[in-house]
C-alpha angles and dihedrals in degrees: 000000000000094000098061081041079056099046095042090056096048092052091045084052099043089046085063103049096047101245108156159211097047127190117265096201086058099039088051094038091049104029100011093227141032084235083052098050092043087055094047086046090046082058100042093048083043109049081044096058082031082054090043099051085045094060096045094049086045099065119087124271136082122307103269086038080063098040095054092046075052107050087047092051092051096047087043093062088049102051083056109058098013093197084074089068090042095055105037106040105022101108084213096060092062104054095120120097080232100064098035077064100050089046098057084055093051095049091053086049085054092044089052096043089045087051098046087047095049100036087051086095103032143053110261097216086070091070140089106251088233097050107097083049089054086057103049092044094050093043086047092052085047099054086044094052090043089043095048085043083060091230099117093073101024110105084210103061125061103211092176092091099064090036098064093034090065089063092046089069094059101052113116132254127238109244 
C-alpha cells in the first residue's frame, strides 16, 4: 500500500511541476484517470500555498505584520516550485467540473483562515459579516492578476508590495 502511496504522490508532484511525459499505465493504475490526478495535484498545490499563508498569519504581530510574512511565504513557495502558481491560480487549469469544485472548497478554507487570522486582535462583532469574503476575493483577484502578469514566479519582480497593499484597503476606519 505505501508504495502506490508512494507512486500516487510522485505523479501528483510531477503533474505539477510539469514533468512530463508521464506514464499512462501508472497514472490510470494509481488515479484512474490524467483529469483525476490533476485534480488530486489542484488540491495538493493548493492545501500547500493554503499551509504557507497559515504560518505566516500564525506568528505574533499585528495583522498586516502577519499578511505580508504570509504573502512572502506564499510567493516564496511559488517561486520555488513554479507549477504551484500555475495550478492553483491559472484560470485554464480549472476548467473541470472537478476542480471548479475542489477549488470552491479550498476558497472557503482561505476565507476561514483569513477570518480566524484577522479577527485574532479584534472583536469580531465589530465586523461586516462579509468581510473576511471581501478579503479573500479581493486577495484572490490580486494573486491571479500578479500570476497572469508572470511576476509570481519571475526573480526580477517583487510582487509583495501589491499583494499586501491590497489588504491595506480594506482595512477599517475608525469611526
Amino acid at each position: 500500500m505505501s508504495g502506490q502511496h508512494d507512486e500516487s504522490l510522485a505523479l501528483v508532484e510531477a503533474f505539477i511541476d510539469g514533468e512530463p511525459p508521464l506514464e499512462d499505465a501508472a497514472v490510470e493504475r494509481c488515479w484512474g484517470s490524467i483529469d483525476e490526478l490533476a485534480v488530486a495535484a489542484y488540491s495538493h498545490a493548493a492545501r500547500m500555498l493554503l499551509e504557507e499563508m497559515a504560518a505566516g498569519l500564525a506568528g505574533p504581530g499585528p495583522w498586516l505584520a502577519r499578511w505580508e510574512r504570509a504573502v512572502r511565504a506564499v510567493v516564496g513557495a511559488m517561486r520555488g516550485r513554479p507549477g504551484l502558481a500555475r495550478i492553483a491560480l491559472s484560470e485554464h487549469v480549472a476548467c473541470s467540473e472537478a476542480i471548479r469544485g475542489r477549488r470552491m472548497i479550498y476558497r472557503r478554507r482561505c476565507i476561514d483562515l483569513l477570518a480566524s487570522a484577522y479577527e485574532r486582535d479584534r472583536d469580531p462583532e465589530e465586523l461586516p459579516d462579509l468581510h473576511a469574503e471581501l478579503m479573500a476575493g479581493v486577495a484572490y483577484r490580486a494573486y491571479i492578476a500578479e500570476a497572469a502578469a508572470g511576476r509570481l514566479t519571475d526573480p526580477r519582480a517583487d510582487p509583495v508590495p501589491r499583494l499586501v497593499n491590497v489588504m491595506a484597503i480594506l482595512e477599517p476606519v475608525p469611526a
